[in-house]
C-alpha positions in Angstrom: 85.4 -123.0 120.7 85.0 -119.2 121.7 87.1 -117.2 118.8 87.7 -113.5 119.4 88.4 -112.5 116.1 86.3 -111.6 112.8 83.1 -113.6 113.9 82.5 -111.0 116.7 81.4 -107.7 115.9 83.7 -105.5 118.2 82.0 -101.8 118.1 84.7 -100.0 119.2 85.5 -103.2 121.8 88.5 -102.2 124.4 90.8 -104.9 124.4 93.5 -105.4 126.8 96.1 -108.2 125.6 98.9 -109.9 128.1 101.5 -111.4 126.3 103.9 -113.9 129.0 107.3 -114.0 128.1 107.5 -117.4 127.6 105.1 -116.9 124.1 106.7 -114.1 122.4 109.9 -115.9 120.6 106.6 -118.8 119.8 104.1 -116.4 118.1 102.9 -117.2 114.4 101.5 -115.3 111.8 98.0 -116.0 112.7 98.7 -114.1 116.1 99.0 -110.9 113.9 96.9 -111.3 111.5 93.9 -111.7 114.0 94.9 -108.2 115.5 94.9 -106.5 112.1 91.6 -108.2 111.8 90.5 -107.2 114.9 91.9 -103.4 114.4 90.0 -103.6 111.2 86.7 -104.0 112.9 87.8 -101.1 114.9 89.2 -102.9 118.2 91.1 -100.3 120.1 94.1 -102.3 121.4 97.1 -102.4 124.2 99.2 -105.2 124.9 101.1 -105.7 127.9 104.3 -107.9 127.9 106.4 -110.0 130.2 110.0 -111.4 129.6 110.4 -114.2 132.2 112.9 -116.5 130.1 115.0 -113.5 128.5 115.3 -111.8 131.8 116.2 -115.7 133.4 118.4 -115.9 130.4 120.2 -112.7 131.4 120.5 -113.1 134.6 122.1 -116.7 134.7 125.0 -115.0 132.6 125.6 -112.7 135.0 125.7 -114.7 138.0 122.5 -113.1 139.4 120.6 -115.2 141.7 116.8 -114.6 142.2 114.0 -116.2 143.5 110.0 -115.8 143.4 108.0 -115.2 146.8 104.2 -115.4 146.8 104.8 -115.6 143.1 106.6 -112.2 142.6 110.1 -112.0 141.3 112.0 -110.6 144.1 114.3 -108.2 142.5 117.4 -106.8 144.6 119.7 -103.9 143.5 121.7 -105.6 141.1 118.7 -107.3 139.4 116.7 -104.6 138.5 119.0 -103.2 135.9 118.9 -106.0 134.6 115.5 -106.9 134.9 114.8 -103.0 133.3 117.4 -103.8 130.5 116.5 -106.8 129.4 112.3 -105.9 129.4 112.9 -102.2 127.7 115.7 -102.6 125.6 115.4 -106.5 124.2 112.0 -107.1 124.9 109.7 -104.5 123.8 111.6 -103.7 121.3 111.4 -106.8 119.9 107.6 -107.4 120.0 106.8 -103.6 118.8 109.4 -104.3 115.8 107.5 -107.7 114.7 103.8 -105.6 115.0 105.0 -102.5 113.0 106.6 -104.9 110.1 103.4 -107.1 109.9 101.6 -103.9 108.9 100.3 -102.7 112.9 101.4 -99.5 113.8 102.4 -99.8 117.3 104.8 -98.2 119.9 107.0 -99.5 123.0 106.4 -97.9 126.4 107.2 -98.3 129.8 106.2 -96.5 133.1 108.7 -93.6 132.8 107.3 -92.9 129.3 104.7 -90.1 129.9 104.7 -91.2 133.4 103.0 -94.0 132.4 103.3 -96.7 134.7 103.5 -94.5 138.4 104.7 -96.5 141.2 105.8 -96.6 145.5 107.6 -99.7 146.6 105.6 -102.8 147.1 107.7 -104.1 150.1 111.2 -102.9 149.8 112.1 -105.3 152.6 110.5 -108.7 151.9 111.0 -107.9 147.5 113.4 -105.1 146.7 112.8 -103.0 143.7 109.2 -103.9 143.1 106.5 -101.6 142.6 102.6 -101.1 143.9 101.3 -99.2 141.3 99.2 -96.2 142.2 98.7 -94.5 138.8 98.8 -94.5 135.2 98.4 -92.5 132.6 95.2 -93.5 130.8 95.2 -90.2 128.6 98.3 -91.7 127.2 97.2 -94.7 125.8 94.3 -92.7 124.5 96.2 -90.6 122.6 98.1 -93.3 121.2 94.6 -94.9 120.0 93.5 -91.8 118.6 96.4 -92.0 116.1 95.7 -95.4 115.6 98.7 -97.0 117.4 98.7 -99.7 119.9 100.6 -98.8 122.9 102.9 -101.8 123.8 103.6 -102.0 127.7 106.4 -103.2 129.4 106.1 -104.3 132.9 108.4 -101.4 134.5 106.8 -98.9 136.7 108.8 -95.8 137.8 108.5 -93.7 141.5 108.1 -90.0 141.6 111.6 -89.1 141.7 112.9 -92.1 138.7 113.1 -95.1 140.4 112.4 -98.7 137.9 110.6 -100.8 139.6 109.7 -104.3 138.8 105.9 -105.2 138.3 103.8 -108.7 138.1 102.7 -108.4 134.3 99.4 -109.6 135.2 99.3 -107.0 137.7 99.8 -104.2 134.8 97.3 -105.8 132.2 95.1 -106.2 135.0 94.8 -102.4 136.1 95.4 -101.1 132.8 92.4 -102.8 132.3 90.4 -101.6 134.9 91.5 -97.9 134.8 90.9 -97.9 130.8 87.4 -99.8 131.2 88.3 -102.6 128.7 85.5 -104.7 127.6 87.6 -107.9 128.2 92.0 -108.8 129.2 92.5 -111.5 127.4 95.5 -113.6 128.5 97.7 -115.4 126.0 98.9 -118.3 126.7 100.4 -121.7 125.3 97.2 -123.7 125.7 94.2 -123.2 124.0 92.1 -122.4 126.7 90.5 -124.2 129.4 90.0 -128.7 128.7 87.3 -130.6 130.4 87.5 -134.5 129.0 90.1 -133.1 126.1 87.9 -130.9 125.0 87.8 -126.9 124.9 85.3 -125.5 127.3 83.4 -122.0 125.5 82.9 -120.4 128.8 83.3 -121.1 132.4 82.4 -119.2 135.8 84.6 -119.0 138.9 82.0 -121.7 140.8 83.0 -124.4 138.1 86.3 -123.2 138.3 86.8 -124.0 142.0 84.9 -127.5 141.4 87.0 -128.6 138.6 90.3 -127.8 140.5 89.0 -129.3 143.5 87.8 -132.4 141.1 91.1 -132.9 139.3 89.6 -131.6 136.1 92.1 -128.4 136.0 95.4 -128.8 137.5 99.1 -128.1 136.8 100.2 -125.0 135.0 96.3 -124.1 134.2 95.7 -123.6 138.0 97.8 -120.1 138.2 95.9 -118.8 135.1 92.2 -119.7 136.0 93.1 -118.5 139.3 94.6 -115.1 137.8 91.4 -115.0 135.5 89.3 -114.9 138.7 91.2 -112.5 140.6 90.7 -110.1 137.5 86.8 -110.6 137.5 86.5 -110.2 141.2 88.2 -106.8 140.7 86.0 -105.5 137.8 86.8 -106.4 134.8 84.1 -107.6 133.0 85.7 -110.9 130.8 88.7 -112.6 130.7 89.8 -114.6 128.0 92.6 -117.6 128.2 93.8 -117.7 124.5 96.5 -119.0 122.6 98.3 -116.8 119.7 95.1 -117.7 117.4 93.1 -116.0 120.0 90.8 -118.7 120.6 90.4 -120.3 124.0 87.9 -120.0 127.2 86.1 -117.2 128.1 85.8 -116.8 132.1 82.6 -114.8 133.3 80.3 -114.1 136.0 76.9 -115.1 134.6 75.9 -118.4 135.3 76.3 -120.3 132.2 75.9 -123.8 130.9 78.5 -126.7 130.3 
């Protein structure tokens, strides 16, 4: 099993983290201990978050209906503030709170902090107040590193003149990534990588990928995060990592490799 903690010498390794909403209320100890660990080694960290149930959560209680279209929240005028609520002021706080009392200096940002996250609409029309981001502030997150804390991202972009928009967290690891030249994104989830015959698979390419889906081998819930995996390599990033909270899981690369 791949582990990306203190076996691996990191050298300064840029690490991009994406947390799902569905695993922040689940994370254990071991989850923070392997960043100190991985800080320690001298790692230089950002995580991006998502807040899927709590945002559910909040807006079933207000009546709120939404739906998902090509697997993007669409997010009307009445959702957004909530969706921006909920994400900013429950969410990030929250996560930032539990790193800075296990001992990791860390702060909660959105787009509008710094101009962070900048954004145009990515289809008003067909998804409402969702954003196509166009910048962000890299020199931000440096600075943050620089004074040793790790910048913790929520998935809210903002337009020129103010406007929240909603954004895929995927999406935001994913370019974060690519505009910070991470090493590797690794993607947290509740599974412990990728199974083939019950067992943990080290490292797998997009060809086996598509084989093993088309094969039976992946399927279900693993099919969106392979699939996500992919998308990141084909756009540049060099690995991607499906982890759970331990930080051990599959690695997905280019290079040919062995199974």
């Amino acid at each position: 099993m791949t582990m990306y903690k203190s076996t691996q010498h990191t050298d300064r390794k840029k690490l991009v983290i994406k947390l799902g909403g569905s695993m922040l209320a689940s994370l254990t100890d071991t989850f923070f201990e392997e960043l100190k660990k991985l800080k320690a080694e001298g790692a230089e960290i950002v995580i991006v978050h998502g807040g899927g149930p709590a945002i559910n959560q909040a807006l079933k209680e207000r009546k709120i209906n939404t739906y998902t279209h090509n697997g993007i929240r669409v997010t009307g005028e009445e959702a957004i503030s909530i969706v921006t609520g909920t994400l900013i002021g429950t969410v990030n706080p929250y996560l930032t709170g539990r790193l800075n009392r296990a001992g990791i200096p860390a702060v909660g940002l959105n787009g509008e902090d710094g101009t962070l996250i900048e954004c145009t609409y990515l289809d008003k029309e067909t998804y409402g107040y969702v954003g196509h981001i166009e910048s962000i502030n890299i020199d931000l997150l440096e600075q943050l590193q620089k004074i040793d804390y790790i910048p913790v991202v929520a998935c809210i972009g903002a337009t020129v003149d103010g406007t929240a928009l909603n954004i895929n967290g995927d999406t935001v690891a994913s370019e974060i990534a690519l505009e910070w030249g991470a090493d590797e994104l690794l993607l947290v989830t509740d599974t412990p990588g990728v199974k083939f015959h019950e067992e943990t698979v080290e490292e797998l390419t997009p060809e086996q990928i598509d084989l093993w889906i088309l094969s039976g081998d992946i399927y279900g819930g693993m099919i969106p995060k392979v699939r996500a995996a992919v998308e990141c390599l084909e756009s540049g990033i060099p690995q991607v990592n499906i982890v759970n909270d331990s930080l051990e899981g599959t690695s997905i690369l280019r290079k040919k490799v062995l199974v």
